[in-house]
C-alpha positions in Angstrom: 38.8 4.0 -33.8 42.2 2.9 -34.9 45.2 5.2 -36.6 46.5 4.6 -39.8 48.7 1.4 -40.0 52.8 2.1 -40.8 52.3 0.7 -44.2 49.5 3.2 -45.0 52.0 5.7 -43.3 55.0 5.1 -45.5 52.6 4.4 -48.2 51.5 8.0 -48.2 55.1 9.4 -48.2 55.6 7.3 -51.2 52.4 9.5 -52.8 54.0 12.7 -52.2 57.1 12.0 -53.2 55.9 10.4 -56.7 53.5 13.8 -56.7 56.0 16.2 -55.7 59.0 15.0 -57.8 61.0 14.7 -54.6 61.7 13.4 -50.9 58.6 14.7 -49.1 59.3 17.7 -45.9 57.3 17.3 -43.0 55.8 20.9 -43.9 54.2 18.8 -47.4 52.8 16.3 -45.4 51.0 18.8 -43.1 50.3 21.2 -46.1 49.4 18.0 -49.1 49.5 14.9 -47.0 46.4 12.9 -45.3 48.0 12.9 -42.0 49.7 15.3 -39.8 53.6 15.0 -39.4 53.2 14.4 -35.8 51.2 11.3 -36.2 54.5 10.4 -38.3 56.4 11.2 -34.8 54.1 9.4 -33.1 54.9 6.1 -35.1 58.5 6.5 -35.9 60.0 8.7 -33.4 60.8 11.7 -36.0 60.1 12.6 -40.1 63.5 11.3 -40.6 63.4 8.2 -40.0 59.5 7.8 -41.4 61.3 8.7 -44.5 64.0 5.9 -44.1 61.9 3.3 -43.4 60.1 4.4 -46.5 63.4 4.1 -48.2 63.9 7.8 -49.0 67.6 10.1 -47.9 65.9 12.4 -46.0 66.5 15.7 -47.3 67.6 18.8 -45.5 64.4 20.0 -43.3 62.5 23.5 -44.5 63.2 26.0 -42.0 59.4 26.2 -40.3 58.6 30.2 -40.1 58.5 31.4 -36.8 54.8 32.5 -36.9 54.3 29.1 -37.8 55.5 27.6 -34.7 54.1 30.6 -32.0 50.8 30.2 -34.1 50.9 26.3 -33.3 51.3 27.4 -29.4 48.3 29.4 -29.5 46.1 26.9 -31.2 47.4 24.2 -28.9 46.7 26.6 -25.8 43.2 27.8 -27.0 42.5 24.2 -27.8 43.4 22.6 -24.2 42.8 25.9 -22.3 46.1 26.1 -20.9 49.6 26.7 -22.4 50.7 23.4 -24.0 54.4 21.6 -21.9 57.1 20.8 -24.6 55.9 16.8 -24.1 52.6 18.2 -25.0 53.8 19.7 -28.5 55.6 16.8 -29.3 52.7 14.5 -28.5 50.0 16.2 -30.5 51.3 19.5 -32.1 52.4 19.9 -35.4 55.4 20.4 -34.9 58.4 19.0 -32.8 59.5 20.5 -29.4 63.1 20.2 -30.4 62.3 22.7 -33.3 61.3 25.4 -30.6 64.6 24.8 -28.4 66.8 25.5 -31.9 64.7 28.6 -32.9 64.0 30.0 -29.6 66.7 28.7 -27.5 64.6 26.6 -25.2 61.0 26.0 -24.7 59.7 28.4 -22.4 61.2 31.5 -24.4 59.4 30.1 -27.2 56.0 30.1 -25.0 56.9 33.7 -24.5 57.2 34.8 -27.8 53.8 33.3 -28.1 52.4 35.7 -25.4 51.6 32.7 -22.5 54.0 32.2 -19.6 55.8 29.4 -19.3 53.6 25.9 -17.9 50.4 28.9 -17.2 47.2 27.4 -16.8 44.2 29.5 -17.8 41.8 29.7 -15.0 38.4 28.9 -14.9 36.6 32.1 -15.2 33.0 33.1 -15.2 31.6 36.1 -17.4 32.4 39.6 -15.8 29.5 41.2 -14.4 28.6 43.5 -16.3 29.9 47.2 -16.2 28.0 50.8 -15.7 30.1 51.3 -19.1 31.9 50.4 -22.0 35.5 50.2 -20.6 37.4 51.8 -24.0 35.4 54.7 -25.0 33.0 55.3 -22.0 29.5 54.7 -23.5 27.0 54.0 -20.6 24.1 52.3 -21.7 24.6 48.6 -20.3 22.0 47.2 -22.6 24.3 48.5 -25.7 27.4 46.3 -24.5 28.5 43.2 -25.9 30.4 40.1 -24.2 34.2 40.1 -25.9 35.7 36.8 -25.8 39.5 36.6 -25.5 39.1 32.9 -24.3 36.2 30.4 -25.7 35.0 27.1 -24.0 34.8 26.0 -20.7 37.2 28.4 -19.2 36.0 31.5 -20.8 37.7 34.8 -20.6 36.4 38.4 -21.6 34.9 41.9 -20.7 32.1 43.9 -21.8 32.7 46.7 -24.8 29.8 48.6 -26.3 29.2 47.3 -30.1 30.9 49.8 -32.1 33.9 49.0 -29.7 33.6 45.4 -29.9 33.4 45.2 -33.8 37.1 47.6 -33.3 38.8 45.1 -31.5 37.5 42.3 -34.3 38.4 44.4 -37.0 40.0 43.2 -40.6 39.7 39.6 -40.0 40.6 39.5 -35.9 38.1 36.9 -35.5 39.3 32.7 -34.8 37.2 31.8 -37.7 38.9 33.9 -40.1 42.4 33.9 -38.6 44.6 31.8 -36.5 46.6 34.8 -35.0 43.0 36.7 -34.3 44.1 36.9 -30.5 47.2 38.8 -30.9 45.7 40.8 -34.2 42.8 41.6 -31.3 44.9 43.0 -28.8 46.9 45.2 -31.1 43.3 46.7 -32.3 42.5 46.9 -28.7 45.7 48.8 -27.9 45.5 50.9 -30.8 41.7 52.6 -29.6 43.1 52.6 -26.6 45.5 54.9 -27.1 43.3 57.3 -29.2 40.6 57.6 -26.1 43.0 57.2 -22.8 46.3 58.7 -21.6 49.1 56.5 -20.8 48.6 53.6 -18.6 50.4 50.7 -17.8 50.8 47.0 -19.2 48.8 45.9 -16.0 46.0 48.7 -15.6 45.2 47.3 -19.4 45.0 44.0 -18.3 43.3 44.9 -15.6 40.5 47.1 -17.2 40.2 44.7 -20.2 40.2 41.3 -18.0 42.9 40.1 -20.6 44.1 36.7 -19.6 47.8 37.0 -20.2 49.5 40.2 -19.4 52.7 38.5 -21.8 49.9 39.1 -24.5 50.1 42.7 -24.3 54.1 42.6 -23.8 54.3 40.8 -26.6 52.0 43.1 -29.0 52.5 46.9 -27.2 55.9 47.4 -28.9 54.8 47.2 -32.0 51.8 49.5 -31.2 51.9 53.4 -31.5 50.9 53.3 -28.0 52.8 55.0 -25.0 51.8 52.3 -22.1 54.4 51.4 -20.0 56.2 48.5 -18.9 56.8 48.2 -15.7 
């Protein structure tokens, strides 16, 4: 199957302009537009000069928000099962790499701020077998626990939680079908029982007992978490 020719390309800038009243951002092409802004890249280098070949000034970019570009390094990373290189991004992300370098300061600060380390490749990883008990509050009927996923797909990642546990951590919407942060929202709920049924413990004892796959994902969520675990 073949992409969409450049005059169907420019054609479609040309619809959003006459809809919107003005030179089209990349962020109403992704939001109004029939194709992505980084099949635009793809063809033309950069928005910018999509929109001069249209024969539209390019107007001042919209600043992207922030969660908007870590979101895109999760979805990218849960997509391809391993943290997406700045070549990557700019191939099939949604945004452009260079956009992460001015807002982050380079590339691999941005992939921390996401929660991954930098160029981390998620390992393949079979179910853990299954506990005596549920790891957060202690229940210990084994046929009453549930498999958590933190990672889907081939390269699956996740530990056992008794139900009532299990629907805590996927509480108010922490669930990928309902919510593109649901990993990070997930953790925080995580970190939150946690706290109420254990004493302090460390950033890696929580990976540990969790099997979390990214101990920058708990970093990145613990601080703004009523929770007294350590980094170390």
């Amino acid at each position: 199957m073949t992409g969409p020719t450049s005059e169907e390309l420019l054609g479609e800038i040309h619809r959003l302009r006459d809809n919107l009243g003005e030179t089209p951002a990349s962020t109403d092409m992704n939001e109004m537009g029939e194709y992505s802004a980084s099949t635009y890249r793809n063809n033309f280098r950069s928005w910018n000069d999509a929109l001069r070949e249209a024969g539209l000034k390019p107007n001042q970019e919209r600043k992207t928000p922030t969660d908007d570009l870590l979101s895109e390094i999760r979805r990218l990373t849960r997509k391809h099962n391993k943290v997406p290189t700045k070549k990557k991004m700019n191939e099939v992300g949604e945004y452009y790499g260079q956009s992460y370098q001015l807002r982050f300061g380079s590339w691999s600060e941005a992939v921390r701020q996401a929660g991954f380390e930098p160029n981390q490749r998620i390992p393949s990883s079979e179910f853990q077998e299954r506990p005596d008990c549920c790891p957060l509050c202690g229940i210990s009927s084994t046929a009453d626990l549930d498999y958590h996923h933190w990672r889907y797909g081939e390269n699956k990642v996740g530990c056992y939680f008794c139900r009532d546990c299990h629907d805590d951590v996927h509480a108010d919407g922490a669930r990928p079908e309902q919510n593109s942060n649901w990993l990070l929202d997930a953790v925080e709920n995580l970190l939150q029982a946690h706290a109420e049924q254990h004493d302090d413990t460390t950033v890696s004892e929580i990976v540990a007992r969790y099997n979390i796959p990214s101990k920058g994902l708990v970093e990145c969520v613990i601080e703004d978490v009523d929770v007294s675990a350590g980094h170390e």
